[in-house]
One Martini backbone bead per residue (centre of mass of N, CA, C, O) as a GRO file, in nm:
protein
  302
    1UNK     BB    1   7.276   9.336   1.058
    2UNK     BB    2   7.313   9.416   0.732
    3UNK     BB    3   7.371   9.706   0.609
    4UNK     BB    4   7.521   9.714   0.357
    5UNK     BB    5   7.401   9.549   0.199
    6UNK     BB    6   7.084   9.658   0.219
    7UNK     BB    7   7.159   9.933   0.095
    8UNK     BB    8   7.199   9.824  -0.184
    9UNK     BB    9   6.955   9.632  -0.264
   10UNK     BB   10   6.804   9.941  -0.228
   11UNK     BB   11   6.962  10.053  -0.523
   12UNK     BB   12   6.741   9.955  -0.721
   13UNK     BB   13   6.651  10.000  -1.042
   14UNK     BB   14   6.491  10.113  -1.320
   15UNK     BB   15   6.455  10.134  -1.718
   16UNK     BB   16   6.259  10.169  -2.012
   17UNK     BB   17   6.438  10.032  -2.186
   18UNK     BB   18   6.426   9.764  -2.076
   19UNK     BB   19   6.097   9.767  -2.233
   20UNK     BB   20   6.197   9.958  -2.516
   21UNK     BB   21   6.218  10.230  -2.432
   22UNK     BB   22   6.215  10.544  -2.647
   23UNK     BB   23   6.323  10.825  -2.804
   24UNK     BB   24   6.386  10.676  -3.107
   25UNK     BB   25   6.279  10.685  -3.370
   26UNK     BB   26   6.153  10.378  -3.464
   27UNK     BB   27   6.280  10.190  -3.224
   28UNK     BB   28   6.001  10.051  -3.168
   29UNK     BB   29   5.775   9.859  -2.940
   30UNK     BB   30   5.583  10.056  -2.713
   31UNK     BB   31   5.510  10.056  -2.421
   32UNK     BB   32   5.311  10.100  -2.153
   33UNK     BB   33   5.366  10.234  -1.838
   34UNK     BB   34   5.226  10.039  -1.666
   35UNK     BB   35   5.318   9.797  -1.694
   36UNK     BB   36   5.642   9.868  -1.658
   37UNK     BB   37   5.569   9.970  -1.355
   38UNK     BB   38   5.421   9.711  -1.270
   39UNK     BB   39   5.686   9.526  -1.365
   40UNK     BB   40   5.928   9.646  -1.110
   41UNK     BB   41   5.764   9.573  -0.863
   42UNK     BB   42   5.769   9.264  -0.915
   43UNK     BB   43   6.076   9.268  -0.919
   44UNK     BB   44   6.156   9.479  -0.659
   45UNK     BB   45   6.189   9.779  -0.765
   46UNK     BB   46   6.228  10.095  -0.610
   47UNK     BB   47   6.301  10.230  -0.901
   48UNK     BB   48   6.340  10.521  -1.147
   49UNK     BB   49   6.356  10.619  -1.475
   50UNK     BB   50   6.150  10.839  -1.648
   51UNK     BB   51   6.201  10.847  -1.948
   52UNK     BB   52   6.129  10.993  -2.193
   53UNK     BB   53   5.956  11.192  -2.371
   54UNK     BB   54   5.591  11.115  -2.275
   55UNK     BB   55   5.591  10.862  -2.103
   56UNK     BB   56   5.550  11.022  -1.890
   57UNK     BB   57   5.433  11.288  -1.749
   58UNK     BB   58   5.486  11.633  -1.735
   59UNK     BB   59   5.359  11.704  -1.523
   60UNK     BB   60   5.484  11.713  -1.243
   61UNK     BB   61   5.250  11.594  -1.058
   62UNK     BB   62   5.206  11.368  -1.237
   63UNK     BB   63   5.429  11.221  -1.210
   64UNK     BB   64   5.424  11.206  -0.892
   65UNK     BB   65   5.150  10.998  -0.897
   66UNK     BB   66   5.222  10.776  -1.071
   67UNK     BB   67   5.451  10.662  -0.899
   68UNK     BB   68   5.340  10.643  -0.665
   69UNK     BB   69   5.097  10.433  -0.727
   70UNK     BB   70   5.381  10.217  -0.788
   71UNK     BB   71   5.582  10.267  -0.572
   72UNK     BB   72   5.769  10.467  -0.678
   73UNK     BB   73   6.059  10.638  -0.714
   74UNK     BB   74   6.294  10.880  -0.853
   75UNK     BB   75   6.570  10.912  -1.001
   76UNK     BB   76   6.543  11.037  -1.306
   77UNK     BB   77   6.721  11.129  -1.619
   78UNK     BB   78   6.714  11.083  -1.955
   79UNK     BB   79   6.906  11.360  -2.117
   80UNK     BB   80   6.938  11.468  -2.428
   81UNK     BB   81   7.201  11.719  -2.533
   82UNK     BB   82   7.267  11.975  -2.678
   83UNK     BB   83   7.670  12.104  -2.632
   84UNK     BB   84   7.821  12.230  -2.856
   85UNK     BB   85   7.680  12.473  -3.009
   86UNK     BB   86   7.759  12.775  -2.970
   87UNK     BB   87   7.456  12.941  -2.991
   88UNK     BB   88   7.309  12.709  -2.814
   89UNK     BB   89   7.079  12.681  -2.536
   90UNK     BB   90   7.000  12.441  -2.288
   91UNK     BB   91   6.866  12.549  -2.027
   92UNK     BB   92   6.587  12.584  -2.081
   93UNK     BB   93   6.504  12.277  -2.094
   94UNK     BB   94   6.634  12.158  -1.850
   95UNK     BB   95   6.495  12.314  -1.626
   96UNK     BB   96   6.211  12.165  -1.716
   97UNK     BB   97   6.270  11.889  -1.639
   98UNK     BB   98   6.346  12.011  -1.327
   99UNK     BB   99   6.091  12.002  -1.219
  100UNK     BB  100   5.998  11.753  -1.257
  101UNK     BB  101   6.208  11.627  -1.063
  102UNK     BB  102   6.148  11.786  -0.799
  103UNK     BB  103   5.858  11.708  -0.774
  104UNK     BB  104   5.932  11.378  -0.734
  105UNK     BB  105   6.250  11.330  -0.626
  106UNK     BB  106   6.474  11.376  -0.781
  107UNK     BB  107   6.857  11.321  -0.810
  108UNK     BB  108   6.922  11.297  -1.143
  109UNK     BB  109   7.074  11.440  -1.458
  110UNK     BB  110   7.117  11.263  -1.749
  111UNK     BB  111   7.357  11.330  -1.935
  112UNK     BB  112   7.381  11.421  -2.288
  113UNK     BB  113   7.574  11.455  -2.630
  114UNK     BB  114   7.401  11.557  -2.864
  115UNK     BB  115   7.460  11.555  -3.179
  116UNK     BB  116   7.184  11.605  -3.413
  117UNK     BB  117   7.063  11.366  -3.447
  118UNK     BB  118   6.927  11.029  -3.535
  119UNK     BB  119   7.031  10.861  -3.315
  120UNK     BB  120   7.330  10.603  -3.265
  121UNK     BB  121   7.505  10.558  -3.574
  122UNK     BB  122   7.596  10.865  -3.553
  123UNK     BB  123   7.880  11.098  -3.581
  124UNK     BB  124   8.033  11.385  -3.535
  125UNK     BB  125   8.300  11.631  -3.564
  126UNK     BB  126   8.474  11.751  -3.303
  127UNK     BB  127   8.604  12.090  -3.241
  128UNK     BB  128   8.705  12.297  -3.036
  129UNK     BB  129   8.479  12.481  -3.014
  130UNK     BB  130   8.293  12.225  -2.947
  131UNK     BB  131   8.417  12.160  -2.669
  132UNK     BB  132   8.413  12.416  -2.520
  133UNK     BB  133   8.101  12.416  -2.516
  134UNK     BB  134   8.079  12.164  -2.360
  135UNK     BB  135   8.223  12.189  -2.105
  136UNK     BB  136   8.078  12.495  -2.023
  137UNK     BB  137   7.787  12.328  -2.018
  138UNK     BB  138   7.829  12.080  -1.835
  139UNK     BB  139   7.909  12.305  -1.596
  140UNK     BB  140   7.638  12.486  -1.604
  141UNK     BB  141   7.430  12.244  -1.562
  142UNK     BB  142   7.546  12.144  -1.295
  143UNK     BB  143   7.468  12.399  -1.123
  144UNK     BB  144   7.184  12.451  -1.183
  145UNK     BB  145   7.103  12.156  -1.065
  146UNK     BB  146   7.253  12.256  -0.774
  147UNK     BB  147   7.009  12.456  -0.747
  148UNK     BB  148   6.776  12.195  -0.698
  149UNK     BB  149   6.929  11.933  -0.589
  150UNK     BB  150   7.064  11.828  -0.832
  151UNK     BB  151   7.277  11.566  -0.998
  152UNK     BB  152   7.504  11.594  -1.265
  153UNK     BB  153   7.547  11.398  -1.533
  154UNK     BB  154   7.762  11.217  -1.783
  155UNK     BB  155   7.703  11.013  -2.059
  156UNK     BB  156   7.844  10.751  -2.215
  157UNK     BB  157   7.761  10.757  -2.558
  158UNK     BB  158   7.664  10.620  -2.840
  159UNK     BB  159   7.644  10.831  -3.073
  160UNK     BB  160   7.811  11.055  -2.928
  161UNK     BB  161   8.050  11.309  -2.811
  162UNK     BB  162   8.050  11.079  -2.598
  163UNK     BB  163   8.202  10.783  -2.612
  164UNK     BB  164   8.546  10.770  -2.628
  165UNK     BB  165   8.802  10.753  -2.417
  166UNK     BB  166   8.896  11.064  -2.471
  167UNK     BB  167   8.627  11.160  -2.408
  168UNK     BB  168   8.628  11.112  -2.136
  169UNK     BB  169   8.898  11.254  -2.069
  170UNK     BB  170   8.808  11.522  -2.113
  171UNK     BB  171   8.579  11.547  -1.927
  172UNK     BB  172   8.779  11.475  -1.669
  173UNK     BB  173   8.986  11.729  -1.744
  174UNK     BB  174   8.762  12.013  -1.861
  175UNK     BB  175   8.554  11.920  -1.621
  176UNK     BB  176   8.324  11.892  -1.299
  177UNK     BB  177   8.153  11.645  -1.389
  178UNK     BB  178   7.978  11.349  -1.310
  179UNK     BB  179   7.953  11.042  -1.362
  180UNK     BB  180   7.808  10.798  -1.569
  181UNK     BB  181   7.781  10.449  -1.559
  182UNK     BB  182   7.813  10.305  -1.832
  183UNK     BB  183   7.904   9.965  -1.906
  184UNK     BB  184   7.822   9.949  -2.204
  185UNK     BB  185   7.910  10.173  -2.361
  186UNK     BB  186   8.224  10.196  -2.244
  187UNK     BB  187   8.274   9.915  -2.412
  188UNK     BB  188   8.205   9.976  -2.702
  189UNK     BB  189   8.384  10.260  -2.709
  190UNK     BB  190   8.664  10.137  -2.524
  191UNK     BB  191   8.596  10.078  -2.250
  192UNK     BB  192   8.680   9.994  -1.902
  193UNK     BB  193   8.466  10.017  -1.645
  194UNK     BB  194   8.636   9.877  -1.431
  195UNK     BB  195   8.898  10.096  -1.456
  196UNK     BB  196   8.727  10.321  -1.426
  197UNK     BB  197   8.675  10.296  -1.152
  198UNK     BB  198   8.956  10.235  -1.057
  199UNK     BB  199   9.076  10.551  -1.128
  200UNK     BB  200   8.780  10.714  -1.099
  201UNK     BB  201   8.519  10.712  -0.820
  202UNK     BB  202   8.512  11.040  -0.753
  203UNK     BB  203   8.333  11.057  -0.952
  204UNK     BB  204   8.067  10.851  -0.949
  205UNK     BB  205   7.700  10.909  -0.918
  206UNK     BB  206   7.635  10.698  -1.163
  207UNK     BB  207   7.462  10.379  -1.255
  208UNK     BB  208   7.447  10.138  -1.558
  209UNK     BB  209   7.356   9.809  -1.598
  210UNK     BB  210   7.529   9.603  -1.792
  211UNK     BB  211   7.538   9.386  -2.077
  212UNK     BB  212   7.752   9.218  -2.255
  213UNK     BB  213   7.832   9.100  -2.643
  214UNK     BB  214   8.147   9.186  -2.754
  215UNK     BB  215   8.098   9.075  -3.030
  216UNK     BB  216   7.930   9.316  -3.112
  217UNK     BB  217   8.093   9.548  -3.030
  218UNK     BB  218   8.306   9.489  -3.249
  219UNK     BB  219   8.122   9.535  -3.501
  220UNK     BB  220   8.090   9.799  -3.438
  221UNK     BB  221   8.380   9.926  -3.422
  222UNK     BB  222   8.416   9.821  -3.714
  223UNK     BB  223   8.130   9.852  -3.888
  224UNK     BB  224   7.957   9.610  -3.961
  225UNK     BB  225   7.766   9.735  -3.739
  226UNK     BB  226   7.496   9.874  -3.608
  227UNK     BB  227   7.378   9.968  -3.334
  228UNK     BB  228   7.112   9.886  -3.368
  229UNK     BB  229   7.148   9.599  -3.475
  230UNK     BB  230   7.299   9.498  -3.210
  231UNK     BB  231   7.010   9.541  -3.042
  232UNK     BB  232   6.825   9.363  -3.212
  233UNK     BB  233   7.070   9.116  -3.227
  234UNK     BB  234   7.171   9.099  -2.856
  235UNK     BB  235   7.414   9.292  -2.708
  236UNK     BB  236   7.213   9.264  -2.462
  237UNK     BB  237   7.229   9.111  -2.146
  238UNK     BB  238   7.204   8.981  -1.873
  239UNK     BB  239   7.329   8.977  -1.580
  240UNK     BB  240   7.644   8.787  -1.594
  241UNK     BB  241   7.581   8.705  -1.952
  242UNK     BB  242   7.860   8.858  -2.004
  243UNK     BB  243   8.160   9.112  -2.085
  244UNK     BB  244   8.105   9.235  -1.798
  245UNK     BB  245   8.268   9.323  -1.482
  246UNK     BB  246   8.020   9.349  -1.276
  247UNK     BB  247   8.192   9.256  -0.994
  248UNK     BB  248   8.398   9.421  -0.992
  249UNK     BB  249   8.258   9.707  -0.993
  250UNK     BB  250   8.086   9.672  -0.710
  251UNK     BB  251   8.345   9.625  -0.542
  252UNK     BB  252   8.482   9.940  -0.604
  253UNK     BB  253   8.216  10.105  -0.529
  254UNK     BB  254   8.140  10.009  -0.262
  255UNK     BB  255   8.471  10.028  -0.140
  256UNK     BB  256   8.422  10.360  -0.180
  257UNK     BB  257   8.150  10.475  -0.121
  258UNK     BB  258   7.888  10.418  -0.290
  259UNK     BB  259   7.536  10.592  -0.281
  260UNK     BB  260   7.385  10.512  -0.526
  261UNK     BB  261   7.263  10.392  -0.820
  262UNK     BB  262   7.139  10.083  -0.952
  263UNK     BB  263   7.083  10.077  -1.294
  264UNK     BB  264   6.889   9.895  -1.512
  265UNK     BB  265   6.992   9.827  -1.864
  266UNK     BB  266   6.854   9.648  -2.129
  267UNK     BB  267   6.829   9.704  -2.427
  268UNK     BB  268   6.572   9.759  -2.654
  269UNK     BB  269   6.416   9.552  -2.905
  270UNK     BB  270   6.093   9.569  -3.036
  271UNK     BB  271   5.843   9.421  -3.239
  272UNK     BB  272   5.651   9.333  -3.063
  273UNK     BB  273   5.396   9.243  -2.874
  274UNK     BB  274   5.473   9.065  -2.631
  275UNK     BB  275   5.510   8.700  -2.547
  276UNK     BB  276   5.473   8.672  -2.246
  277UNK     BB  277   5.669   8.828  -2.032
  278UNK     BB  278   5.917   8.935  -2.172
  279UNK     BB  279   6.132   9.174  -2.057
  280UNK     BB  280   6.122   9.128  -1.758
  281UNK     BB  281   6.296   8.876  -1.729
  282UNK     BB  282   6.567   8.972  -1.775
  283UNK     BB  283   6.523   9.152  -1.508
  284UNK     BB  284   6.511   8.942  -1.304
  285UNK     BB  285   6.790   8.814  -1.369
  286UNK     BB  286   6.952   9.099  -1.281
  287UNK     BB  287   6.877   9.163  -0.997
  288UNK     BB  288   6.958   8.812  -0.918
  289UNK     BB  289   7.257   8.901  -0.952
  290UNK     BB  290   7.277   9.188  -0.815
  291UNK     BB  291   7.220   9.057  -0.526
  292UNK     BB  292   7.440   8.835  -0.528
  293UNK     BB  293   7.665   9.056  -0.498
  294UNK     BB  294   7.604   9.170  -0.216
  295UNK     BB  295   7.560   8.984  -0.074
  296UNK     BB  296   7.906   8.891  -0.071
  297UNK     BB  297   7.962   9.135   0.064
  298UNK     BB  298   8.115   9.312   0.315
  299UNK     BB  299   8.017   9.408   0.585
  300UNK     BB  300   8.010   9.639   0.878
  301UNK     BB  301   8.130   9.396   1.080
  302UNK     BB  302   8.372   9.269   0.905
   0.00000   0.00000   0.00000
């Protein structure tokens, strides 16, 4: 038996943004919690990150039973917190999430380093004081949660306040928090996922695997286009089919002994409720085409 390969091939994970769910006001048209876990099952995913606050049970039990029903694993969830604030405490909010994620048996909860805006089109310039504050939250809520049994993570993300280069590399100058590899975000604000991946895998503990198409991250980038307008108009694409280097990232991590999950991403704004199959049409090809880079990885015997 394969054993590295089916290892792999069993941490690939699903998250509701990919069927258009999100935090964001009026970010589009919301599908039902079923339908999305049950097109997840259909297609063959293990497990899932609980998506925005609402979206599924707040009540950790139910949240529990939810998932099990769908016979779906919890792997944890993203979850914006602001954390520059000098006089603001995140920690009580956080700690009411891992109750939901204890319960469920989630192990990673990924935070965002959120601006205290509304979107990811804009935000604030961070001084000195505020990157303290920021730096010490992440922290200090990364012991909360492994005191919890869960690993905090950092995700660098589009319009928050950890987004381009400079912000990452502070962030792993600065605290020992381990980092979320979004590779779509990552590329958007001007790094290279796959050079981050092969600079620094031991800070790596999740991965959200995403592909873009850099037409639109350029645009972005320019000032052009807003993220929103660029996720509206097409720039996250399936796996494969964009210009993020998913081969050599998958590579690197399996290559370096990384034994987390696999979480496809592909970033949606629905404008109506779809006809024909959806948005699951795209994860199935991203599945599909990640589970063809796993088939291809050196055996354990190899």
């Amino acid at each position: 038996m394969n054993l590295a390969r089916n290892d792999a091939a069993n941490r690939i994970a699903g998250a509701p943004i990919s069927w258009g769910v999100c935090e964001v006001p009026g970010w589009g048209h919301q599908l039902p919690p079923d339908r999305v876990l049950t097109e997840m099952r259909e297609v063959g995913l293990a497990a899932t990150e609980v998506g925005p606050d609402g979206f599924l049970p707040g009540d950790p039990s139910a949240l529990a039973r939810t998932l099990a029903d769908h016979d779906l694993h919890a792997v944890g969830g993203f979850v914006p917190v602001v954390l520059h604030v000098p006089d603001h405490d995140p920690a009580p909010a956080v700690d009411r999430v891992l109750d939901g994620f204890a319960a469920a048996g989630a192990a990673t909860l990924v935070l965002s380093a959120d601006s205290g805006l509304t979107g990811y089109d804009t935000r604030p310039t961070l001084d000195d004081a505020g990157w303290r504050s920021l730096l010490a939250n992440l922290d200090r809520l990364a012991a909360l949660a492994a005191r919890r049994g869960i690993t905090a993570v950092l995700h660098p993300h589009v319009g928050t306040m950890v987004e381009n280069p400079d912000d990452v590399h502070r962030v792993l100058d600065g605290s020992d928090i381990a980092l979320c590899l979004d590779t779509g975000h990552l590329l958007i604000g001007g790094t290279d996922p796959a050079e981050l991946t092969r600079q620094v895998p031991e800070r790596i503990a999740h991965t959200h695997m995403k592909d873009v198409d850099s037409r639109y991250a350029r645009r972005v980038q320019g000032g052009e286009l807003t993220y929103t307008e660029a996720v509206r108009e097409g720039m996250y694409r399936p796996l494969g089919s964009g210009d993020v280097d998913v081969a050599t990232i998958v590579e690197h991590l399996e290559g370096r002994g990384y034994g987390g999950w696999y979480v496809l991403e592909q970033d949606t704004i629905l404008r109506s409720d779809p006809s024909g199959e959806g948005p699951v049409a795209d994860v199935r090809t991203s599945v599909e085409y990640l589970r063809g880079l796993f088939a291809r990885l050196p055996s354990a015997s190899d």
